[in-house]
C-alpha angles and dihedrals in degrees: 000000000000116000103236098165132354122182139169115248120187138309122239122211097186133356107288082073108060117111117244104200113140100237131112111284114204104198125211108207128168144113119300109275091027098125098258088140103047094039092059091044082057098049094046098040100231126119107216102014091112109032111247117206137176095219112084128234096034096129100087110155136037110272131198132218126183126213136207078320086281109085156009138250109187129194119204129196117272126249140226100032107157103194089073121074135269092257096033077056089046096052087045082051100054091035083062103036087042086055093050110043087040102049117085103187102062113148107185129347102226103206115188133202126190096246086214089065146064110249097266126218099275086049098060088036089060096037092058087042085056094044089043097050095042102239121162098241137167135207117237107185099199131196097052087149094073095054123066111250093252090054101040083055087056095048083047088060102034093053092048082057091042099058089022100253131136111253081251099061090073131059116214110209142174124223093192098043109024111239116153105015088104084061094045097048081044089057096039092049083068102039084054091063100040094050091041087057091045100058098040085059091055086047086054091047094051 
């Protein structure tokens, strides 16, 4: 799919504002520092559309992007940030878990994982939360680019076995070189039509 636009929409701090269009959204979820910004700067091929930062847990509200008019990409706030408090963590934890369960038009829930590291507590937290509820979601191991090739393929194949996935089932990329973005945009292609369908069906029900 070729970018044709790609614009920042708004940003949602607790329910009442989630947008309720009735278009695919193609969710980027992950722990602070993961990589979600840059990611999304990659994919999109734009440099400064989602606001990168060194300091973790910058990400605090839900934040549109529309694509080519015809999609989302949302960005979520990160989890597992230790530096906020207990109750700053608890309201990032219902803002997520009150975007997912109330949005009917998710496409595919993006969940990356820095490649380098173990799945920590609030990954596979958030992992069993996605398999219990049913959501269509996708692994994205980021940071390929610090690893050598042998031993990102290891880490591939050691993280599948770790959450109990097959290697295919996540997609290794590279925001600074770009590696993987080609699989990502193939698997989203699909996910686009399905979820499009999807949601025409609900219209005709309606």
């Amino acid at each position: 799919m070729q970018v044709r636009s790609a614009v920042f929409v708004t940003s949602a701090a607790d329910s009442s504002g989630f947008l309720k269009r009735p278009i695919p959204h193609f969710v980027f979820a992950g722990r602070s520092n993961v990589g979600k910004s840059s990611l999304l700067n990659s994919l999109l091929n734009r440099k400064k559309l989602a606001k990168t930062s060194q300091t973790p847990g910058k990400t605090r509200l839900v934040n549109y992007f529309l694509i080519n008019d015809q999609f989302f990409f949302v960005d979520i706030p990160g989890y597992g940030y230790a530096k906020v408090s207990k109750q700053e963590q608890e309201k990032w934890g219902s803002l997520i878990e009150d975007y997912l369960t109330e949005t009917p038009f998710i496409g595919v829930i993006f969940l990356l994982l820095d490649i380098r590291h173990d799945p920590s507590v609030h990954d596979r937290q958030m992992i069993d939360w996605l398999r219990a509820t049913g959501f269509p979601f996708r692994i994205i191991l980021t940071k390929a680019d610090k690893l050598s090739r042998n031993k990102g393929l290891q880490q591939q194949r050691n993280l599948a076995k770790q959450l109990g996935m097959s290697n295919t089932d996540l997609i290794v990329t590279s925001s600074q070189n770009g590696n993987g973005m080609r699989d990502v945009w193939t698997f989203l292609n699909q996910a686009f039509e399905e979820t499009k369908s999807r949601i025409n069906q609900q219209k005709d029900a309606s």
